[in-house]
VOPAGU-2260 file (C-alpha; in pm, 1 decimal, decimal comma):
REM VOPAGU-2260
SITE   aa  ch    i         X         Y         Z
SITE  UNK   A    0    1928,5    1022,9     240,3
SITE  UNK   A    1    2191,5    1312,1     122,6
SITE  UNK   A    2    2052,2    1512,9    -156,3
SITE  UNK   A    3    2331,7    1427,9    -349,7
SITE  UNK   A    4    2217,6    1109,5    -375,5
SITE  UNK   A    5    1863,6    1114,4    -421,6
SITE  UNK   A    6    1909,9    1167,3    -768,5
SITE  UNK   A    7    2098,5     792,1    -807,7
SITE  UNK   A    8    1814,5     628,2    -630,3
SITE  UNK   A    9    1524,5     787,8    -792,6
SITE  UNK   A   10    1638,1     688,1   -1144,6
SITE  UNK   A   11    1659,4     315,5    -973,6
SITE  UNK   A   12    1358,0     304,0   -1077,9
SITE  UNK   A   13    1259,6     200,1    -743,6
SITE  UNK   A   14     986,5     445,4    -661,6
SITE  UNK   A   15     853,5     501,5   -1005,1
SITE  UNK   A   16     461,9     414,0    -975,2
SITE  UNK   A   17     436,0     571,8    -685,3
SITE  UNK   A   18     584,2     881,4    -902,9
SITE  UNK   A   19     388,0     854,3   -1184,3
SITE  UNK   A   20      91,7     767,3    -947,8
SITE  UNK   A   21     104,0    1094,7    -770,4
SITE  UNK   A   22     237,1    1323,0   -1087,6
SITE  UNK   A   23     -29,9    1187,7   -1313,5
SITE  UNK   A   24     243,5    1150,1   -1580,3
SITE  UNK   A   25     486,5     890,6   -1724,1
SITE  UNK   A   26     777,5     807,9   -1435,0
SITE  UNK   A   27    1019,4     981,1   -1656,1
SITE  UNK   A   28     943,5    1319,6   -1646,5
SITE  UNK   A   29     891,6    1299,2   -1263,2
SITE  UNK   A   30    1216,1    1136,1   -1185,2
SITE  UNK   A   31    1400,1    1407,2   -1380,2
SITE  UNK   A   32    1163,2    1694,0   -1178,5
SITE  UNK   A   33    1242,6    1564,1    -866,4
SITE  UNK   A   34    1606,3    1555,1    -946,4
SITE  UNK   A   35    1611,9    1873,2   -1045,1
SITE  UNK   A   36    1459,1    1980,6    -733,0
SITE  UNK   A   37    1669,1    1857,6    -505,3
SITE  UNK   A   38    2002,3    1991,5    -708,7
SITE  UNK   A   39    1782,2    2340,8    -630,1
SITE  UNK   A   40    1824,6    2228,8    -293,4
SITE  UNK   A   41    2167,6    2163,9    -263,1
SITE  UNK   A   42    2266,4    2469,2    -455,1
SITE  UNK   A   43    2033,7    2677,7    -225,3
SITE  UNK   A   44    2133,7    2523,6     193,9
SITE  UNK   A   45    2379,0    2235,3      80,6
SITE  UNK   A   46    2416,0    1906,2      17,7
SITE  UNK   A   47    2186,9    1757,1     358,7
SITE  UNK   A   48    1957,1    1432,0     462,9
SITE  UNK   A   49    1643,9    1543,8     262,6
SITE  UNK   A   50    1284,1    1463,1     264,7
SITE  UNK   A   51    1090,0    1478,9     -56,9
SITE  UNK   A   52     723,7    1563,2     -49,6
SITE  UNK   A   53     393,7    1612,8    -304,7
SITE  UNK   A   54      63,3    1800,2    -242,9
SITE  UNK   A   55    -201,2    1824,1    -478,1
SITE  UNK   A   56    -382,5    2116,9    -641,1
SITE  UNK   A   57    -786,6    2075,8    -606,2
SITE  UNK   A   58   -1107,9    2094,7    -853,7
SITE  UNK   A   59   -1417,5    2235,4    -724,1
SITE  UNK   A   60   -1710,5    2015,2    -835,6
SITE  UNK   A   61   -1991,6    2157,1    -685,6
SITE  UNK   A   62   -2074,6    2354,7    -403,2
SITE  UNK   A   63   -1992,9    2705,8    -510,0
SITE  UNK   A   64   -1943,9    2968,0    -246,8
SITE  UNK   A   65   -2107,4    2724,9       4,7
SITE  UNK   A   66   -1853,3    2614,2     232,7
SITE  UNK   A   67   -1827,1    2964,1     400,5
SITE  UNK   A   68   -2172,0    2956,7     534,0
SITE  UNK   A   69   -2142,2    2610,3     632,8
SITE  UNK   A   70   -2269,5    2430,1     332,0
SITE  UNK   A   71   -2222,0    2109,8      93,8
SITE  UNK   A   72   -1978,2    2062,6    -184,3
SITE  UNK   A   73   -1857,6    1809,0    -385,8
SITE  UNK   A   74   -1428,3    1830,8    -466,6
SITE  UNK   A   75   -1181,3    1602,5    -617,6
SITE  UNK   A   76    -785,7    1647,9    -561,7
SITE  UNK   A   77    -603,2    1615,3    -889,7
SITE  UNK   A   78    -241,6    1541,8    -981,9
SITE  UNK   A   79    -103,1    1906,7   -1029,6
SITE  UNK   A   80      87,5    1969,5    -741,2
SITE  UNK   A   81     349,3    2105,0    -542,1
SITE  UNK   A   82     683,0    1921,5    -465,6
SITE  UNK   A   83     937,4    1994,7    -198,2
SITE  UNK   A   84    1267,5    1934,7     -78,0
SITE  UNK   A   85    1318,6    1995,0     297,1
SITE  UNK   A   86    1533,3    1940,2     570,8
SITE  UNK   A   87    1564,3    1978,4     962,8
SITE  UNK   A   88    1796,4    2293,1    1045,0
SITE  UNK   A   89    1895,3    2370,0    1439,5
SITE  UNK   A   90    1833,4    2751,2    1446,7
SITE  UNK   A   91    1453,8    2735,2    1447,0
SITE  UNK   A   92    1373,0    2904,5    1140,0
SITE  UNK   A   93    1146,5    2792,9     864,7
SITE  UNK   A   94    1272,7    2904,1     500,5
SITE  UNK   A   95    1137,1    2806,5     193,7
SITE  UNK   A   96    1256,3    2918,1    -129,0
SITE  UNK   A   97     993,0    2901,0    -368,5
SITE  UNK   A   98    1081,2    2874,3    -739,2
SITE  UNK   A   99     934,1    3244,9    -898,8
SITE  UNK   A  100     865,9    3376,9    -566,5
SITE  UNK   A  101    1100,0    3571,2    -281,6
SITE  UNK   A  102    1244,0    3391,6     -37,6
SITE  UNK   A  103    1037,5    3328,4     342,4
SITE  UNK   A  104    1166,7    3325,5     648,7
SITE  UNK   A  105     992,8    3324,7    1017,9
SITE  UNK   A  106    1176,9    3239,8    1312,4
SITE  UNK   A  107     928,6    3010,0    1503,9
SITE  UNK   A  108     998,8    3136,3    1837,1
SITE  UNK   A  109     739,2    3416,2    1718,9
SITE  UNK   A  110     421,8    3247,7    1556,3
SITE  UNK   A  111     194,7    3536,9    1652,9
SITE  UNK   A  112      27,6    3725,7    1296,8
SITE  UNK   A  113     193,9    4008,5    1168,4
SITE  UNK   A  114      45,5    4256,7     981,9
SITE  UNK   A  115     314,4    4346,4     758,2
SITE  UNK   A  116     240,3    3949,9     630,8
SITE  UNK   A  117    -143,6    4038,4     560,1
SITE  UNK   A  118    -108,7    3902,7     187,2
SITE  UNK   A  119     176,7    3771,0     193,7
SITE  UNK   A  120     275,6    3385,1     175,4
SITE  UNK   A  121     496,1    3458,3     517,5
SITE  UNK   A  122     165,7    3482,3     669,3
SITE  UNK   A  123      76,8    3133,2     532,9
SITE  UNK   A  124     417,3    2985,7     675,9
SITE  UNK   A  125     367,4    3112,8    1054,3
SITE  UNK   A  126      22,0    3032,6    1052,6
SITE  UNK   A  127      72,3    2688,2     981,7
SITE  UNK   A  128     339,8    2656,7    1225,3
SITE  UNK   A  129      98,0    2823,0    1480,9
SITE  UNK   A  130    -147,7    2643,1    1404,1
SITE  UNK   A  131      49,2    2310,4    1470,0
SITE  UNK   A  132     169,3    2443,4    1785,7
SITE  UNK   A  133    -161,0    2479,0    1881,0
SITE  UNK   A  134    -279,0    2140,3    1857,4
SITE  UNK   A  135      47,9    2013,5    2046,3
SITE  UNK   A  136     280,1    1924,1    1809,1
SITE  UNK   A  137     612,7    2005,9    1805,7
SITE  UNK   A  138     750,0    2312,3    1583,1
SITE  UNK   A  139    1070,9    2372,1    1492,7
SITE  UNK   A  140    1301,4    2492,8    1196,3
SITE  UNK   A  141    1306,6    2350,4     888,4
SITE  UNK   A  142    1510,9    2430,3     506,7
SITE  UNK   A  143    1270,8    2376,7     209,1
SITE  UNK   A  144    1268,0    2432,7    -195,1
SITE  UNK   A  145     934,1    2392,6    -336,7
SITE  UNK   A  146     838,9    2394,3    -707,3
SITE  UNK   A  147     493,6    2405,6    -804,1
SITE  UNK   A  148     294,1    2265,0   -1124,0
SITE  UNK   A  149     -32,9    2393,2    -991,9
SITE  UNK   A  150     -40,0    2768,2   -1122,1
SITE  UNK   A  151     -97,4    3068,2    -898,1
SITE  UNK   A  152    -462,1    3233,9   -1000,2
SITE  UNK   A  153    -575,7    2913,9   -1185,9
SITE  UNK   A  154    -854,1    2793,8    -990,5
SITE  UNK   A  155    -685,8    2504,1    -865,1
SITE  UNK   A  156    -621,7    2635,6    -480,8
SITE  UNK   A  157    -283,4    2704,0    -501,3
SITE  UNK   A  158    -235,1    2866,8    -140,6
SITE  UNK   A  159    -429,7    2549,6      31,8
SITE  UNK   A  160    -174,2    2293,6    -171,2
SITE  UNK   A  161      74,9    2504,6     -36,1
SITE  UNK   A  162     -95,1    2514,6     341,6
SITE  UNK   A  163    -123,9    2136,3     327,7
SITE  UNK   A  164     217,5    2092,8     220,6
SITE  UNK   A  165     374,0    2288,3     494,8
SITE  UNK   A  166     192,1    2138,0     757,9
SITE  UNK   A  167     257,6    1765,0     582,3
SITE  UNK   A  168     636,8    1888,2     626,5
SITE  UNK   A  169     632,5    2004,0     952,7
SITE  UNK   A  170     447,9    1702,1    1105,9
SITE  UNK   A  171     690,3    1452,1     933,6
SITE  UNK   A  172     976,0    1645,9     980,7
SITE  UNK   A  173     916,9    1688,5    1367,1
SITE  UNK   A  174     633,5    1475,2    1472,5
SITE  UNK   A  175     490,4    1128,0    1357,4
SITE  UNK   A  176     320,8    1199,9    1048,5
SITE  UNK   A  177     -42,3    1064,6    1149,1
SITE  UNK   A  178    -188,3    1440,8    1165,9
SITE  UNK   A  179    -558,8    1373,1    1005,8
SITE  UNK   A  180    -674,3    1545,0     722,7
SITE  UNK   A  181    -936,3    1729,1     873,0
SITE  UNK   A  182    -709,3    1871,4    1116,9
SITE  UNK   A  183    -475,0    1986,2     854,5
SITE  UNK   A  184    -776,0    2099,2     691,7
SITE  UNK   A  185    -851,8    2314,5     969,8
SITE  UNK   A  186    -538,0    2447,7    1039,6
SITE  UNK   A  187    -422,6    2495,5     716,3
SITE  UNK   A  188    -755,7    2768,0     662,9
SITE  UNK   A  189    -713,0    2948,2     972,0
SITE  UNK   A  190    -350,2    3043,7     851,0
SITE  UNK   A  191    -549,3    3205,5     520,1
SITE  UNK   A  192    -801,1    3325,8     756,2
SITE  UNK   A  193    -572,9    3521,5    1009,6
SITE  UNK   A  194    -241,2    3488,2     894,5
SITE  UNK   A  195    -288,3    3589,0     496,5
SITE  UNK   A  196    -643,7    3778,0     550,3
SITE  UNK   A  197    -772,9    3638,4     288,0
SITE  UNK   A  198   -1177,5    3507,1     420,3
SITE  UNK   A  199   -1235,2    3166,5     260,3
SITE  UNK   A  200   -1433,6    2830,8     310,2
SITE  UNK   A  201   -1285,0    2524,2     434,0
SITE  UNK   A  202   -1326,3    2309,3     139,0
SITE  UNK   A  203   -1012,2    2409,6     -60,2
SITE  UNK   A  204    -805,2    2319,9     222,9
SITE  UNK   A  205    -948,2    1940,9     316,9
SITE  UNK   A  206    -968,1    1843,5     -40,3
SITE  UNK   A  207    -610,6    1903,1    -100,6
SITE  UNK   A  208    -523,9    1725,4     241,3
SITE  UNK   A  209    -773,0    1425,9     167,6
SITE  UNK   A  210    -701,7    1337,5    -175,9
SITE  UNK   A  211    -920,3    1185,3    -429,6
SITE  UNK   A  212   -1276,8    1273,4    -478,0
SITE  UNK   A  213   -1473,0    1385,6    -195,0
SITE  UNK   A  214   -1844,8    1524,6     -76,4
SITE  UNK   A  215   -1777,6    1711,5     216,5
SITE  UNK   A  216   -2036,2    1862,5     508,3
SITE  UNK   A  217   -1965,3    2167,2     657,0
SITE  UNK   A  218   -2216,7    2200,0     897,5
SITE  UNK   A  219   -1932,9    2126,2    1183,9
SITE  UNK   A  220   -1666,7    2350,9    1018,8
SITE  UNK   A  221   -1484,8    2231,4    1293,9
SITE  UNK   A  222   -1531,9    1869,0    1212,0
SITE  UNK   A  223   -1639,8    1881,3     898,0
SITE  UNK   A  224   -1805,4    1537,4     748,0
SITE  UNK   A  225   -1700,1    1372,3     492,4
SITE  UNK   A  226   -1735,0    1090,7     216,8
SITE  UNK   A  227   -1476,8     975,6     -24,0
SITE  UNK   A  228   -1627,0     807,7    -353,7
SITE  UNK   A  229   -1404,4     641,3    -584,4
SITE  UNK   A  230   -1450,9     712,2    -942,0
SITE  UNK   A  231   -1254,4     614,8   -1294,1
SITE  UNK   A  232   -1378,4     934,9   -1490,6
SITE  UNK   A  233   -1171,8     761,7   -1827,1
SITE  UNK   A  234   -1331,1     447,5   -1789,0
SITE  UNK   A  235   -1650,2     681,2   -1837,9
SITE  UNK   A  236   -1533,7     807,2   -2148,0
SITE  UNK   A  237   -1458,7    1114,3   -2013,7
SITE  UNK   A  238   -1174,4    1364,8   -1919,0
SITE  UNK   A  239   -1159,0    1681,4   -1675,6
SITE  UNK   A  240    -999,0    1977,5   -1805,6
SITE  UNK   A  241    -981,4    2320,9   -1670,8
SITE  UNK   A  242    -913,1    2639,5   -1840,3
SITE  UNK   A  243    -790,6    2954,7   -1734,3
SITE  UNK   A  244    -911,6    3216,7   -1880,6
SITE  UNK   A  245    -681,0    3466,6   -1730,0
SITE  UNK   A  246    -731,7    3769,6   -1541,9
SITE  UNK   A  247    -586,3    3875,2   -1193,8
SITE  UNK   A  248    -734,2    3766,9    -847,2
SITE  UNK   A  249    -535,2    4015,8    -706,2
SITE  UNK   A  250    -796,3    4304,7    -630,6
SITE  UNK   A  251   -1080,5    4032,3    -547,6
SITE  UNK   A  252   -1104,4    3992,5    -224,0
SITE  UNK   A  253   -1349,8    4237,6    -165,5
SITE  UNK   A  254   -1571,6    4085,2    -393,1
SITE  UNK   A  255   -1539,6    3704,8    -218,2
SITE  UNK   A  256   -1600,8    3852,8      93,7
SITE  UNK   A  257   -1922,7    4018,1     -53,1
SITE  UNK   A  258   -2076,4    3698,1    -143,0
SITE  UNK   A  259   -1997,7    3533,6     237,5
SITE  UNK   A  260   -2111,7    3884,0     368,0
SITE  UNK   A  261   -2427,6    3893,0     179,2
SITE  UNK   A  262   -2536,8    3511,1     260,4
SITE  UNK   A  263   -2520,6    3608,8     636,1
SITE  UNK   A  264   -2702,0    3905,0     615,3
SITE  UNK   A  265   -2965,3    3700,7     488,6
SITE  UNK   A  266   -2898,8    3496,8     742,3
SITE  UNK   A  267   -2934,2    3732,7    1063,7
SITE  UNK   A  268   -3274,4    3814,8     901,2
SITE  UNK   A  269   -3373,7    3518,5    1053,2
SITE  UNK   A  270   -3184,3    3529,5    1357,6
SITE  UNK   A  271   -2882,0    3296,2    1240,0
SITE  UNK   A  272   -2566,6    3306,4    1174,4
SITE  UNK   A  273   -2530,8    3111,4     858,5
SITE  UNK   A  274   -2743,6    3000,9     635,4
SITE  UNK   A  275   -2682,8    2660,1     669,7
SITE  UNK   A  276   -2888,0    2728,9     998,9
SITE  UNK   A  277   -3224,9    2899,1     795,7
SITE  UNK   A  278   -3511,7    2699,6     691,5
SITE  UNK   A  279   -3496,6    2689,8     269,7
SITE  UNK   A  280   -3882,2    2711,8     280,1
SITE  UNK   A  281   -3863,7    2992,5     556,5
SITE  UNK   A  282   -3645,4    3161,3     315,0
SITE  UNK   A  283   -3906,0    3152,3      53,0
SITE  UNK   A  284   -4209,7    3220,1     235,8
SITE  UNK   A  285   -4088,9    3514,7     328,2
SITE  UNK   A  286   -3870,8    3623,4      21,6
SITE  UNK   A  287   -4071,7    3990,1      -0,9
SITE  UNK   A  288   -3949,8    4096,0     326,4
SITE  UNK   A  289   -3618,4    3985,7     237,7
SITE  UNK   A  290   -3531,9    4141,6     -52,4
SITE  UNK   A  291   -3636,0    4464,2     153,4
SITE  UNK   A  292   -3455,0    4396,0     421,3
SITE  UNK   A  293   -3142,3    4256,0     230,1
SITE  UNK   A  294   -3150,7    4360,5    -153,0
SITE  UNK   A  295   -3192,0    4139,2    -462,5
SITE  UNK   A  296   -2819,7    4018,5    -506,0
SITE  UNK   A  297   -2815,7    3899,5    -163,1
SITE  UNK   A  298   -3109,2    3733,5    -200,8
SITE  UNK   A  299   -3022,0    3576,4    -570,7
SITE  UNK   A  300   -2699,1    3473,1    -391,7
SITE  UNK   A  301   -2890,6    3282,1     -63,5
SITE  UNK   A  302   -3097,1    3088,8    -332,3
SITE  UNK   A  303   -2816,1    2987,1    -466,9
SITE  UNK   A  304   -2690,2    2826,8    -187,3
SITE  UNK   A  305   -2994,1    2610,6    -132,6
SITE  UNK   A  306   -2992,1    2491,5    -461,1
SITE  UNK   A  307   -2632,8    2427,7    -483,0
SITE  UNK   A  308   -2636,8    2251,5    -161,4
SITE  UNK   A  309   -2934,9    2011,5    -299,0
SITE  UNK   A  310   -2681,6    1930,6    -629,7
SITE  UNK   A  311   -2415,0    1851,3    -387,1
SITE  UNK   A  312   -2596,8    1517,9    -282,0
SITE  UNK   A  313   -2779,4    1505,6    -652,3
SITE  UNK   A  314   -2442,1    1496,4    -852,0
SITE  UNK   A  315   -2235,1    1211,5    -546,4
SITE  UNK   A  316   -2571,2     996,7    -606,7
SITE  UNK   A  317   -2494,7     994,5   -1019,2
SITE  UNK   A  318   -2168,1     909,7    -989,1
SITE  UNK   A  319   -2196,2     678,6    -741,1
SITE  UNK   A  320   -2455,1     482,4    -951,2
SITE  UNK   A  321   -2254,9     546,6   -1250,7
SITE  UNK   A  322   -2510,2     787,9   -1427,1
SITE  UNK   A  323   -2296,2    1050,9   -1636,6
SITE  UNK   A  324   -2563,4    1195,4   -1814,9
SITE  UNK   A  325   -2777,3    1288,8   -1485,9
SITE  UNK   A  326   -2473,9    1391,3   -1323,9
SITE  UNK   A  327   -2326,2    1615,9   -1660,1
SITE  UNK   A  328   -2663,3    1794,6   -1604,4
SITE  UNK   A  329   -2636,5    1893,9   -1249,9
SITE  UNK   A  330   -2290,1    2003,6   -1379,2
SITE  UNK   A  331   -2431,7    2294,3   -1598,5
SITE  UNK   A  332   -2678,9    2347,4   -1347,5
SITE  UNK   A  333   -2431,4    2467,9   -1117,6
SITE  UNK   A  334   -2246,0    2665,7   -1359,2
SITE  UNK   A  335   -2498,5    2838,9   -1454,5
SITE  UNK   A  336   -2641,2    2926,0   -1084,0
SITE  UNK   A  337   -2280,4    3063,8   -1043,3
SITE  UNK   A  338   -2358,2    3282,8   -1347,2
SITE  UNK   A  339   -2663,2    3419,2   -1282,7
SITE  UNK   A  340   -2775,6    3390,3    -943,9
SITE  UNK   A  341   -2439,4    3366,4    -724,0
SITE  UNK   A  342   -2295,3    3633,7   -1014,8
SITE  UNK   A  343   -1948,9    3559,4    -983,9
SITE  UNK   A  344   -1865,3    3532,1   -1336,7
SITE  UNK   A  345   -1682,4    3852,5   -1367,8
SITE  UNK   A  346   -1623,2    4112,4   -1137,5
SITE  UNK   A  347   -1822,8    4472,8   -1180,7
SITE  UNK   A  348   -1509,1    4632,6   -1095,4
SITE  UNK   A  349   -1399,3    4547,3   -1439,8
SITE  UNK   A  350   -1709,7    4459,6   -1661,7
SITE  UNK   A  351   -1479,0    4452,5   -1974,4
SITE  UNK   A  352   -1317,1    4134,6   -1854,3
SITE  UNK   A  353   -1534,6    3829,7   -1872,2
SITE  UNK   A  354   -1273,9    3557,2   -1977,8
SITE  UNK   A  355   -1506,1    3330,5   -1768,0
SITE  UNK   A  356   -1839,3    3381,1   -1925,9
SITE  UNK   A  357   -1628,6    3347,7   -2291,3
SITE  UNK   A  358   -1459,7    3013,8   -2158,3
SITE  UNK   A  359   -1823,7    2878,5   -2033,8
SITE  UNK   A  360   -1994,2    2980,6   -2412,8
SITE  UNK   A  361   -1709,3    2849,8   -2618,0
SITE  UNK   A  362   -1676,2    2525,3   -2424,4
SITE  UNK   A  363   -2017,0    2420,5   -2423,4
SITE  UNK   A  364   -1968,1    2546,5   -2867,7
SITE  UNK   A  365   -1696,3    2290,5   -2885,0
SITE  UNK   A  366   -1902,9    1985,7   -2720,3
SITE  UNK   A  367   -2173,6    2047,5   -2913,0
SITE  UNK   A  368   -2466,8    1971,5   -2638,2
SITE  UNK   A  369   -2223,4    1676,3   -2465,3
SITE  UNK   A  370   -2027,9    1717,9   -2165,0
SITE  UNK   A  371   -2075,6    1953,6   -1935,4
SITE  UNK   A  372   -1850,5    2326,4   -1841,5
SITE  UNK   A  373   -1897,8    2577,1   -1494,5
SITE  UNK   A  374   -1681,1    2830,0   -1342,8
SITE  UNK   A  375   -1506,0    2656,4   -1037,9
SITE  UNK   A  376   -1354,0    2830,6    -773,0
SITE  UNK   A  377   -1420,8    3165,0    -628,7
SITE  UNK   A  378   -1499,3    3304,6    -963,2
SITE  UNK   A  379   -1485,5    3645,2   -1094,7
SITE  UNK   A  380   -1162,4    3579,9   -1331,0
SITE  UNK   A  381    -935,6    3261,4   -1348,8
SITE  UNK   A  382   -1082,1    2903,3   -1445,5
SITE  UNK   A  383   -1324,6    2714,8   -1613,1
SITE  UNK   A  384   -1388,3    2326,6   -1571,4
SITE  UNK   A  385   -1497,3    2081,8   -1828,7
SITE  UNK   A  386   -1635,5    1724,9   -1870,2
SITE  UNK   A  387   -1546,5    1588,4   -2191,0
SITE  UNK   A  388   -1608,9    1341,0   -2350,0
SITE  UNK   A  389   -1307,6    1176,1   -2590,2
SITE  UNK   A  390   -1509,6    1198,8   -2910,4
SITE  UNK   A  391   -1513,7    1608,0   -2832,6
SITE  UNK   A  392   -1168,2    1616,1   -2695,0
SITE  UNK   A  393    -947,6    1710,0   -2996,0
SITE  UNK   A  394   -1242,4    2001,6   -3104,3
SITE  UNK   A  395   -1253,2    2158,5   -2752,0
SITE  UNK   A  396    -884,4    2128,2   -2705,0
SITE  UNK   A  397    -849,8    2351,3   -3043,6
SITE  UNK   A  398   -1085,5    2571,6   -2962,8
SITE  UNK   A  399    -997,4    2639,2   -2606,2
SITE  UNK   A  400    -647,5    2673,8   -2694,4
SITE  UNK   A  401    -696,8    2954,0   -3024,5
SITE  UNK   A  402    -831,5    3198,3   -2816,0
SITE  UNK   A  403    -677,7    3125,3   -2489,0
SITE  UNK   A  404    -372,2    3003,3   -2569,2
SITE  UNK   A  405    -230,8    2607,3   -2554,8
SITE  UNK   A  406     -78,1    2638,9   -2184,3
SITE  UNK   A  407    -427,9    2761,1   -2058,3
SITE  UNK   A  408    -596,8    2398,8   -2133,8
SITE  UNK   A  409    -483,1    2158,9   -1881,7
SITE  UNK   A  410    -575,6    1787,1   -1867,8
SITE  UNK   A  411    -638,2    1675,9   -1512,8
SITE  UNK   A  412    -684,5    1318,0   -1318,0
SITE  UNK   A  413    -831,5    1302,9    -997,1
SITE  UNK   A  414    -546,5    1215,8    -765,3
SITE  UNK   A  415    -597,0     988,1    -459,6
SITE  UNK   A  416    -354,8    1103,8    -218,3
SITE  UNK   A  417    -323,1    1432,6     -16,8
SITE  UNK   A  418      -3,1    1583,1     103,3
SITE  UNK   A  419     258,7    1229,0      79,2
SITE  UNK   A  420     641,4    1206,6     183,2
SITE  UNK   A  421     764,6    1095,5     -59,4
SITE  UNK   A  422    1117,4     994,5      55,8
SITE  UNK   A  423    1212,1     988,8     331,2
């Protein structure tokens, strides 16, 4: 369909559940984003036979700094996301323009890493590509506009959306759209991995190409396991929100790639790789000799892990037996293990910013002993997540929004798709 007139059929009406569906908001204001996208498209490589496309931002649920060393964790997708306009081109380069961000462009002939893209999202791009090269598929040029809802730095996995959506893109665009989750999953990190150098787990990446809510097993990163649950958090009386706090994660990779670093060398203590491969009672029976061999923070930070790992399974049993109150409690069990045992509340680089710790003790003021709030994510600055219940909505709402500001509090669903075309 020309771009020029997407906009005609889209306020048809024909396609608005599916919208409204994937947006998590009334048909309206999607139709008019989408058009809007698509006259960014036009104005930016012409008017061409477009395909529209969605991926959804992610919300850690538990499982904190786990997936790295081949643990547990418990994710949900949710209906923040990124949107795209793209189109084939013949010259076999991929360029997306990116509302609030420069322009990309790799030529695809050339899909080995470069380090001038070390940080930057043209590393993302041709690792993708690569990566889909790899498994056989066919690469080739593409035109894209993307514009994003899920904000850079909030906690929501911006870069794995992103990932997702490229591959989603490139398989529709040039293959036959059945590449699996996990595969993009896969893919998708080893472009943050090698492309971006930015060390991370695997579970950003496969909730935002799964969709919905998921408990996911790492012990294959590979071929990671996993279980989908479905879930009507309203129908509990309950909604998700998540807060950013603000703060940069900028300068932060050193300190996620201390907590990965610091599991393993617990770890190779006891001959292992990762500690998904130790022995949790091992690990305690012989705690002495690992705090001297390792240090306390490393071993604070492998404890951790096997807690968080048991809460994993602890908080899908709740929900799938409909217990909120059991569940709520594992919750704030996990937040605080993040807190004061994983310690990635705040970075010691800059002890004077703890937006996170402030979010965490006035959301858990606001509901009053009810609900439940925990940093998600990698920590050390951006977002917190909260449980609460509609009876507390209106007080934490206010008092999130006074000291952080109203944009900051954002009401999530859980969103059951992954990366979709949308039109084709």
């Amino acid at each position: 369909m020309k771009a020029s007139t997407v906009r005609e059929f889209l306020f048809s009406g024909e396609c608005d559940q599916r919208l409204s569906s994937l947006g998590g908001r009334p048909a309206a204001a999607e139709r008019q984003r989408y058009a809007e996208l698509t006259d960014l498209f036009i104005s930016a490589f012409g008017d061409r036979d477009v395909y529209l496309f969605s991926s959804p931002g992610r919300s850690e649920i538990c499982g904190n700094h786990t997936d790295h060393n081949n643990g547990k964790a418990l994710g949900c997708a949710v209906n923040l996301d990124i949107i795209a306009a793209a189109a084939r081109n013949g010259d076999g380069h991929i360029r997306v323009r990116s509302v609030g961000f420069d322009v990309i462009d790799i030529d695809t002939s050339s899909l080995d890493p470069s380090p001038d893209e070390t940080g930057d999202a043209a590393g993302l791009v041709r690792g993708v590509a690569a990566g889909m090269k790899n498994l056989g598929r066919e690469v080739g040029g593409f035109d894209a506009v993307t514009v994003s809802r899920v904000p850079p730095g909030s906690g929501l996995s911006s870069s794995a959306a992103f990932e997702v959506l490229l591959a989603k893109i490139l398989d529709t665009l040039y293959n036959d759209g059945s590449l699996d989750p996990t595969r993009s999953a896969v893919l998708s990190r080893k472009a943050e991995t090698d492309y971006f150098g930015k060390p991370c787990g695997l579970l950003d990446q496969l909730i935002c190409a799964s969709g919905g809510l998921v408990k996911a097993d790492f012990r294959d990163p590979a071929a990671p396991a996993s279980e989908k649950l479905t879930f009507d958090l309203s129908s509990a009386g309950y909604s998700l929100f998540v807060v950013n706090t603000g703060g940069s994660h900028a300068d932060l990779t050193g300190d996620y790639a201390a907590i990965a670093g610091e599991m393993r060398r617990v770890a190779a203590y006891f001959g292992r790789d990762v500690l998904r491969e130790c022995d949790e009672q091992g690990f305690f029976s012989n705690l002495a000799a690992v705090r001297s061999k390792c240090g306390d923070r490393a071993v604070l930070r492998a404890a951790h892990f096997f807690s968080e790992n048991a809460r994993v399974d602890a908080q899908y049993a709740a929900l799938s037996r409909g217990d909120m109150r059991e569940f709520l409690r594992l919750v704030n069990l996990s937040g605080d293990s993040s807190a004061m045992f994983l310690q990635n509340a705040y970075s010691l680089s800059s002890p004077s910013s703890q937006g996170i710790p402030l979010g965490i003790y006035l959301g858990r003021r606001a509901l009053d002993g009810e609900g439940a709030v925990r940093l998600q994510g990698g920590g050390f600055a951006g977002t917190v997540q909260a449980f609460v219940p509609f009876s507390r909505r209106e007080a934490f709402v206010s008092s999130m929004s006074a000291v952080f500001g109203a944009p900051a509090v954002m009401e999530l669903n859980i969103r059951s798709d992954g990366p979709v075309c949308v039109l084709r």
